[in-house]
N, C-alpha and C positions, 0 to 999 in steps of 0.2 A: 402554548399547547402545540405539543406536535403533529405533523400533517403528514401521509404518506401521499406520493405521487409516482403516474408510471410515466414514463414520456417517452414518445414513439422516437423508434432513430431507427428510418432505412428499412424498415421491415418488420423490428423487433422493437422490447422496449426494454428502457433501463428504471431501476424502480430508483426511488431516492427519499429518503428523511427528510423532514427539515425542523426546526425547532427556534427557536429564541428567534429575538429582533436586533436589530445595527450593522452593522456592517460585516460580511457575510465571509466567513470562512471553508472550507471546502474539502471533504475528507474523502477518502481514497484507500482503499484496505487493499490488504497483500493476497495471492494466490490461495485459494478454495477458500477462504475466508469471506465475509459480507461486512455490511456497516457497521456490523453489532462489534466486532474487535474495537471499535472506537469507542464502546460503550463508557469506558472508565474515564472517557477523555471527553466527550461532548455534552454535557448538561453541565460540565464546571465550563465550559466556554459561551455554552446559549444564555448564560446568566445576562449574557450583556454584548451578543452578538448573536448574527444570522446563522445558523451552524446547517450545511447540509451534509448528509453522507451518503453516498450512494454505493450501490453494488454494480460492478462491472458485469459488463457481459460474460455470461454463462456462469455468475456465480448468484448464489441469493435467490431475490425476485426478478431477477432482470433475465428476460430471456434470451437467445442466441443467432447472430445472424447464422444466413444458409452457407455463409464460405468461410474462408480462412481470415484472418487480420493480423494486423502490427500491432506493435508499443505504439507507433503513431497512431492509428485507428484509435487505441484506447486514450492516449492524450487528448485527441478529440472528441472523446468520449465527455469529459471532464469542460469543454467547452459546451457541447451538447446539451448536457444538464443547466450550466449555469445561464443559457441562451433560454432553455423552456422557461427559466424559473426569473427569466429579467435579471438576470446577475451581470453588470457589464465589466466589475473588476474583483478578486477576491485575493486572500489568501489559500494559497492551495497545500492544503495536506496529504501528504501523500508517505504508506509504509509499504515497502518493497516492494512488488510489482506497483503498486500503486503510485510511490514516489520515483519508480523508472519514469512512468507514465506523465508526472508531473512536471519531473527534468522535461519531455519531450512537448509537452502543454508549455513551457516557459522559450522555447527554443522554436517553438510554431506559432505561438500565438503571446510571445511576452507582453504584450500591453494587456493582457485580463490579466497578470498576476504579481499583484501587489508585495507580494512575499510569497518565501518557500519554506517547509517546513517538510525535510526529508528522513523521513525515518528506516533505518536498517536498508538501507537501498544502495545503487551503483551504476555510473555512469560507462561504466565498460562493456563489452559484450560477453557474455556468459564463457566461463572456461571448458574448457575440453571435459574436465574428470566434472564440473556438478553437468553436463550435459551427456554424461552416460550413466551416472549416478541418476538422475530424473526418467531415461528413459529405459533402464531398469525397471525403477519403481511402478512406472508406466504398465510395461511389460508383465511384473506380477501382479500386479491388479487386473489384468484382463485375462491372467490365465487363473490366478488364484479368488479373484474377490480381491476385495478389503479387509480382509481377517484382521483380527484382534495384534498378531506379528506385524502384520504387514506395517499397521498406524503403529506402532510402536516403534518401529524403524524409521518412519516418515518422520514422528516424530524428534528424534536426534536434528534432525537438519531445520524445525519450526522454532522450538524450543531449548533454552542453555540447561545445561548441566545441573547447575544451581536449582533453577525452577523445577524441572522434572525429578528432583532431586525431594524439594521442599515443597513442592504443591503437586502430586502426582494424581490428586483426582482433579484439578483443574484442567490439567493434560489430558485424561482422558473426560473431560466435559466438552474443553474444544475440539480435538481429535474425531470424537464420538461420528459428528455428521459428515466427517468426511467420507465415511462410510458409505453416505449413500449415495455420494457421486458416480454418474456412471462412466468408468474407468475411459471411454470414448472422449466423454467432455473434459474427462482430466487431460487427454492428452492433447486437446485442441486450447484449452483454456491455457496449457504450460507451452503451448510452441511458441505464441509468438514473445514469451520471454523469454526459450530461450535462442531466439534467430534474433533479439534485438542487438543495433548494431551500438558501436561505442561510441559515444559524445562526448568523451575525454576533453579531444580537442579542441571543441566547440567552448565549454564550458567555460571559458573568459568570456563571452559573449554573453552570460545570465547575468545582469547586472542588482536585479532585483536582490533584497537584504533576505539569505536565506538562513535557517538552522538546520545543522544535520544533528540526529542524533542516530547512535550506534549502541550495541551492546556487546560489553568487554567477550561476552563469550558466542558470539556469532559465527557459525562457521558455513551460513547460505554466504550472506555478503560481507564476509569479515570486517572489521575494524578499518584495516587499509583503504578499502574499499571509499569509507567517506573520509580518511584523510585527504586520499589525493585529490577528493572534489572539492574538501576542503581550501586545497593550495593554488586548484587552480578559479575557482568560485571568487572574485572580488571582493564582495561583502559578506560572504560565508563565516559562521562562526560553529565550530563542532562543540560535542558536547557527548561524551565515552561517558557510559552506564557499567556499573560494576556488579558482576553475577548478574547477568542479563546477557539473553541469545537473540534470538531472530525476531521476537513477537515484543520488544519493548512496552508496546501499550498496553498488553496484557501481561506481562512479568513488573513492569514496574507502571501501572496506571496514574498515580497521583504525583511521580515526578515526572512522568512524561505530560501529566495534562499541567503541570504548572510551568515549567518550561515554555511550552507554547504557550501558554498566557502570557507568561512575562516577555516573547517578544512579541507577542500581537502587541504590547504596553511599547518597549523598545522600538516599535518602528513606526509607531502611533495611529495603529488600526483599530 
């Protein structure tokens, strides 16, 4: 049976799922998104593990500190939770901001995580062109709303070609509530991805047995993006999605939740 819980951190709280029993896995969703993106992915894993998913701050049920934060902040974020909830070690899942956040949870705190499970994510620092591209979008949101154009445009950069192509009222089902973000918390919720710094370098250092996965048609964190964490990751193994963009869990749910099963099996979690 699943349990909802809010748990204080600092001022504010972060709300978080939890579901199934065994050993405990740990989910992590991408920018304006909540735990529900994981939806397709976590009741095939609580079958026969601890499954949590939380909402980062200023997304979901989880409320907002009073100042600014990091990728680090939010990696701690992810310790936070598993400390409320007596987690001392997990697997950590983690899709784009989520799995930036996750890299920086393996790099601050590697002995809680058992494995890595990095989806559409990147250990570099944000480029020039999607860091005027976001503060654009930024920008017509606070002058325009969130019109109907506006998420249809956002869209392009969440969403592949293919899906938005082939499922275009699922687009606008996820899309829908971004709407009612108020364009203020978008642009504090998107700063500190994009001010985070790159961990290229670092990346020999995560020893832990990680899986990235990617989708062939990504163009927030392209493809290259997790090869080269790929190459520099030790025990890394990738795994390219075909007709698949930015939202893998939801463009492709049942190969992305079988994958992660099969190396939660591979690494004997």
């Amino acid at each position: 049976m699943s349990a909802s819980h809010m748990i204080d951190v600092d001022g504010f709280q972060l709300h978080a799922m939890e579901d199934g029993t065994g050993r405990p896995v740990v989910f992590g969703h991408g920018l304006l998104f909540d735990w529900r993106s994981w939806a397709g992915q976590t009741p095939l894993i609580a079958v026969d593990h601890r499954v949590v998913a939380f909402d980062s701050r200023g997304h979901g049920l989880s409320g907002l500190p009073e100042g600014d934060w990091t990728i680090e902040d939010q990696a701690d974020d992810y310790a936070r939770v598993m400390d409320a909830l007596r987690i001392d070690r997990a697997v950590v899942v983690g899709e784009s901001m989520g799995g930036m956040a996750a890299l920086h949870l393996a790099l601050r705190h590697p002995h809680r995580v058992k494995g890595l499970v990095l989806v559409d994510a990147s250990a570099s620092a944000e480029t020039l062109y999607q860091r005027t591209r976001y503060r654009l979008l930024v920008l017509m949101a606070r002058v325009f709303g969130m019109r109907p154009w506006l998420l249809a445009e956002a869209s392009k950069a969440v969403f592949g070609a293919t899906f938005r192509r082939t499922h275009p009222e699922q687009v606008k089902q996820w899309m829908g509530p971004m709407a009612e973000y108020d364009p203020k918390v978008i642009a504090r919720t998107l700063r500190p991805v994009m001010a985070r710094p790159s961990v290229v370098g670092r990346l020999p250092t995560i020893t832990a047995p990680a899986l990235l996965i990617v989708g062939d048609e990504d163009q927030t964190t392209p493809p290259r993006e997790s090869e080269v964490m790929a190459e520099r990751m030790p025990n890394a193994r990738l795994v390219t999605l075909g007709a698949t963009g930015h939202m893998a869990p939801i463009e492709k749910p049942e190969q992305t939740g079988v994958l992660i099963r099969e190396f939660l099996r591979e690494i004997g979690w």
